[in-house]
C-alpha positions as CSV (number, residue, x, y, z in Angstrom):
1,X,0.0,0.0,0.0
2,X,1.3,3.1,-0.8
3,X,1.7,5.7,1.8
4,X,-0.9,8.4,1.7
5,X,-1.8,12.2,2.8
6,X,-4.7,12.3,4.7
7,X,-6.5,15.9,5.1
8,X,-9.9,16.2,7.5
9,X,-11.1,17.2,10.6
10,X,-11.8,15.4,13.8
11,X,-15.5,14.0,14.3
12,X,-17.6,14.1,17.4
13,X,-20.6,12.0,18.0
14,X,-23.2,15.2,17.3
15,X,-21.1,16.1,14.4
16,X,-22.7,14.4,11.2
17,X,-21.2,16.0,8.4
18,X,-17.4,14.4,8.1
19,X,-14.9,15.8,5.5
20,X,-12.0,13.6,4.6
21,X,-9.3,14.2,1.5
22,X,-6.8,11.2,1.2
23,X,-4.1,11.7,-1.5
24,X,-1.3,9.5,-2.2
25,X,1.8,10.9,-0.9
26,X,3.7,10.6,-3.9
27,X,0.5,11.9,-6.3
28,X,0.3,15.1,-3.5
29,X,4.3,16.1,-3.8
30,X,3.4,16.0,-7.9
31,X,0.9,18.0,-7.1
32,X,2.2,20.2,-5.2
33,X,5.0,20.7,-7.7
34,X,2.8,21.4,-11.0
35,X,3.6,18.3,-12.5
36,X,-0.5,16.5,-11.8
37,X,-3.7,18.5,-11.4
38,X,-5.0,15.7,-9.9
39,X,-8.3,16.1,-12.1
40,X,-9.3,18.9,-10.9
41,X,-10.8,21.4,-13.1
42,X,-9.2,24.6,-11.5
43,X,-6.0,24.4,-10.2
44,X,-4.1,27.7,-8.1
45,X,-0.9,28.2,-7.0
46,X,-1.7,28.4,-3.1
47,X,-3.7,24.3,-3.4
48,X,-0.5,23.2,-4.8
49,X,1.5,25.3,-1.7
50,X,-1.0,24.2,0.8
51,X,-0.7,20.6,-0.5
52,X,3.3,20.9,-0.3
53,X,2.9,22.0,3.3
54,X,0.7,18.9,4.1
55,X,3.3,16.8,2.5
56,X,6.4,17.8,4.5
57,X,4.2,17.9,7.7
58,X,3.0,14.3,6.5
59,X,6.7,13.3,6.5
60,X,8.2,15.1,9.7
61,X,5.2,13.3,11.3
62,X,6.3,10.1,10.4
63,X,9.5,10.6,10.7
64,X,10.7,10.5,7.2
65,X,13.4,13.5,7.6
66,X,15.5,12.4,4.4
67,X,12.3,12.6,2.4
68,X,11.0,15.3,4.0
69,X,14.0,17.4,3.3
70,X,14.3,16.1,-0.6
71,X,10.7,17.5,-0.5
72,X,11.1,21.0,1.2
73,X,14.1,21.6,-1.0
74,X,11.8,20.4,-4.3
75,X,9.2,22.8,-3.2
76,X,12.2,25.7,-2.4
77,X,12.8,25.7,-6.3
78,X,9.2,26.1,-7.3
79,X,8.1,28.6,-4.7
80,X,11.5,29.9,-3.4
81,X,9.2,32.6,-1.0
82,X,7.1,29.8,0.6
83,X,9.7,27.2,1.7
């Protein structure tokens, strides 16, 4: 299984709407980096940014810092002001 990016919100029990986004890792750092639009029909600059944030916090998290830092310094060429 590939490893994947998981965006959402916690849930309580009176809480009946639940929003989930699950990306896989690898699909959301293409993303992030212009290289996939994932299908979507409108794609801007800060979703791919935002994305690329969730990616390296996805990594740091799990404790991935190689990968994380091959991804930060990815991003740093695409949006030199952001990361």
């Amino acid at each position: 299984m590939r490893p994947r990016l998981t965006l959402g919100h916690s849930v309580t029990p009176r809480q009946e709407k639940r929003f989930r986004l699950t990306i896989p890792l690898d699909d959301a750092l293409e993303f992030a980096l212009g290289c996939s639009d994932l299908g979507c029909a409108e794609v801007t600059d800060s979703m791919r940014r935002i994305i690329g944030f969730f990616v390296i916090d996805e990594l740091q998290y799990t404790e991935q810092w190689r990968e994380a830092a091959l991804a930060r310094a990815c991003l740093a060429d695409k949006w030199p002001d952001w990361f």
